[in-house]
C-alpha positions as CSV (number, residue, x, y, z in Angstrom):
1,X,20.1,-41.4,-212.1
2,X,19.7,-41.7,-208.3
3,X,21.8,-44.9,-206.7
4,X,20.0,-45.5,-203.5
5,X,21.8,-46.8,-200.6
6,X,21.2,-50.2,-198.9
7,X,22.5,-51.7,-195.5
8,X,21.7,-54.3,-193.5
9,X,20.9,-54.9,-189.8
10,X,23.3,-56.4,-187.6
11,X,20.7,-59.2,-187.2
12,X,21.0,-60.0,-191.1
13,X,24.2,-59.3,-191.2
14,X,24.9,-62.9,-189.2
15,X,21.7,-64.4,-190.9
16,X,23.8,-63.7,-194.4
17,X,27.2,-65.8,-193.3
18,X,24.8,-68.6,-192.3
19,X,23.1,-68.6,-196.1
20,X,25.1,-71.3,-198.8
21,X,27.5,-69.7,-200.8
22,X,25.0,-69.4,-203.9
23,X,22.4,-67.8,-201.9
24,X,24.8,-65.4,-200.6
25,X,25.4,-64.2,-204.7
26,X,22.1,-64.2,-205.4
27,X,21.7,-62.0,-202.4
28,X,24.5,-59.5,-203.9
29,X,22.6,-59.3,-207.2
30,X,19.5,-58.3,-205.8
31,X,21.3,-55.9,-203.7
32,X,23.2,-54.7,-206.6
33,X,19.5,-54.2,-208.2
34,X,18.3,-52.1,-205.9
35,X,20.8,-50.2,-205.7
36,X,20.8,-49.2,-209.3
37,X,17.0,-49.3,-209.4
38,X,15.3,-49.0,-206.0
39,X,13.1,-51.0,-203.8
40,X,10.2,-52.3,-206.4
41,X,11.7,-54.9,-208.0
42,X,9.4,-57.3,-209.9
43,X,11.0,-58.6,-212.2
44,X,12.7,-60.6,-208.8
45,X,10.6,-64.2,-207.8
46,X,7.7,-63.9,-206.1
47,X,7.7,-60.2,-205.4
48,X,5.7,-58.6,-203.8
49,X,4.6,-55.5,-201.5
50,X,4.2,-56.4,-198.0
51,X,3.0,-52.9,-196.2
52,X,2.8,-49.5,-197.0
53,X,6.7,-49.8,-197.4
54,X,8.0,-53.0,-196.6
55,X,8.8,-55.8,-199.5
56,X,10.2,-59.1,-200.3
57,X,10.9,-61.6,-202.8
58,X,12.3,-65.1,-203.1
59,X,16.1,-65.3,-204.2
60,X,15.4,-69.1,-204.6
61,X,12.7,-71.7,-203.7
62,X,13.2,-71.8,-199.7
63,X,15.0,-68.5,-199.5
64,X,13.5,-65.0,-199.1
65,X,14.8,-61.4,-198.4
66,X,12.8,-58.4,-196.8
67,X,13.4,-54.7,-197.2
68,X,12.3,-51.7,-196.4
69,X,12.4,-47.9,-198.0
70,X,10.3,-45.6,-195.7
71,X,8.6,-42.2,-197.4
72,X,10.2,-42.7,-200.7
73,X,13.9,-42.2,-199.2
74,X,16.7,-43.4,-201.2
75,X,18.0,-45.7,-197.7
76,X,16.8,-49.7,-198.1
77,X,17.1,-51.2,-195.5
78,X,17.3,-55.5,-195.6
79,X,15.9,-56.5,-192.0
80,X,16.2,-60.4,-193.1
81,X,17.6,-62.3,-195.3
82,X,16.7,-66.5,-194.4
83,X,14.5,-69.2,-194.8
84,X,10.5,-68.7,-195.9
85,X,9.8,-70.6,-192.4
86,X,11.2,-68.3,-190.4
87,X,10.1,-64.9,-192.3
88,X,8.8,-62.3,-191.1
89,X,5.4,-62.1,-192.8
């Protein structure tokens, strides 16, 4: 079974300690998801397929994650993690 690896920027990285606590686990299961079972993950709100490799789904109502896996790699990379105002879509 291949485990793929996911990091976040250094933007999200500050974006995350800025998210509620709840959020923040919410976060950590979905990071824990695609880690087990890479980037397409719809069983996860709202999910959906933003370019050729970019995604995103809603961990709750007013809070949304992005993350990309270019050519099929096993690397995700979250680039943000915040509010749906302020996403990057």
């Amino acid at each position: 079974m291949t485990m793929y690896e996911v990091f976040f920027t250094k933007r999200v990285l500050k974006q995350v300690k800025a998210l509620p606590d709840f959020i923040q686990k919410k976060l950590a299961a979905l990071v824990d998801d695609l880690r087990e079972k890479g980037p397409l993950r719809a069983e996860w709100q709202n999910f959906s397929k933003l370019d050729k490799d970019k995604y995103h789904c809603h961990i709750a109502h007013k809070w949304v994650v992005c993350w990309q896996c270019k050519n099929k790699s096993i690397i995700i990379e979250v680039y943000y993690a915040g509010s749906r105002e302020n996403a990057p879509y």
